[in-house]
Phi, psi and omega in degrees: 000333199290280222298292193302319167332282181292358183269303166300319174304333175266352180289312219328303180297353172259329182284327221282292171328296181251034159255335185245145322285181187276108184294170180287322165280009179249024148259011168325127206268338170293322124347288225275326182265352169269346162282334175287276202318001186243297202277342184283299199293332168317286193289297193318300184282347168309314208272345191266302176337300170253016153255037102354283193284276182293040156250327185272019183253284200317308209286354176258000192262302188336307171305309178140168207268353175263338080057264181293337168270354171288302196301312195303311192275334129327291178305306175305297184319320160289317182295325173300317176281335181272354165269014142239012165286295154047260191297308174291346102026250188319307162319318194290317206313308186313309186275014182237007170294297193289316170302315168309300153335327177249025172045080216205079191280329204271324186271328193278010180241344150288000202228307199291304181300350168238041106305293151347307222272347203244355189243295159340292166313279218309321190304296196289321175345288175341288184271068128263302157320315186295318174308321206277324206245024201307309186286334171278347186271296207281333142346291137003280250255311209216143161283358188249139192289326200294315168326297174291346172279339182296302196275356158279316171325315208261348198270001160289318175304339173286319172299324182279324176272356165305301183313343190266316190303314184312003168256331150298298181308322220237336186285217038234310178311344170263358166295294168319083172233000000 
């Protein structure tokens, strides 16, 4: 509460315009369906993703706990490297968003290939160090040997579904159209 708290009090002077008074246009119901029609399938896949991911959490807790803590550690690490193809992502959708918008075709197929280019490099780098350092990465994370033997096992396997995520992650600006 704290966090949302400090956020509408420092938004405020800026959000205040357009939330007072309320307009009328902004219930239009077509607007409003072309933002559910962009954002429902975005979030339906967010949400089938991680409860993906927390059902093969539960189902490794199930095994046992160092079971589940070889898994925890294996996921952060990828789930860590996979938040910044991501992040450029995201940024790109805003520039090729913006390009499209001033009908600037040449920068929005440029903003999208090096969104591709910096989300991909990062990826594969990414899984080559997992390939390569599996036993210094699960070291990082735990003192236990058993542990650590689990999570050099499981995290080449983590470099391998990094390399399947980089085309989700890193396309996402080239969807958009």
């Amino acid at each position: 509460w704290a966090m949302i708290t400090i956020l509408l009090v420092s938004a405020w002077p800026h959000l205040r315009p357009t939330l007072i008074p309320w307009h009328p246009e902004s219930w239009r119901l077509a607007p409003l369906r072309r933002m559910l029609a962009l954002g429902a399938p975005i979030g339906a896949t967010l949400f089938a993703e991680s409860s993906a991911f927390g059902l093969v959490t539960v189902m490794a807790g199930w095994m046992g706990t160092t079971t589940l803590a070889g898994h925890e550690i294996a996921l952060n690490i990828a789930s860590m490297t996979f938040m910044v193809p991501m992040g450029v992502a995201g940024a790109a959708a805003v520039m090729v968003g913006h390009a499209v918008g001033a009908r600037d075709m040449a920068a929005s197929r440029r903003d999208a290939v090096a969104a591709l280019a910096v989300g991909v490099g990062f990826m594969a780098v990414m899984a080559v160090i997992f390939a390569l350092t599996p036993e210094l990465l699960a070291h990082a994370f735990t003192i236990d040997p058993a542990t650590r033997v689990l999570a050099a096992t499981l995290i080449p396997i983590a470099a391998l579904i990094s390399r399947s995520w980089m085309p989700a992650s890193s396309s996402f600006p080239c969807r958009v159209r």
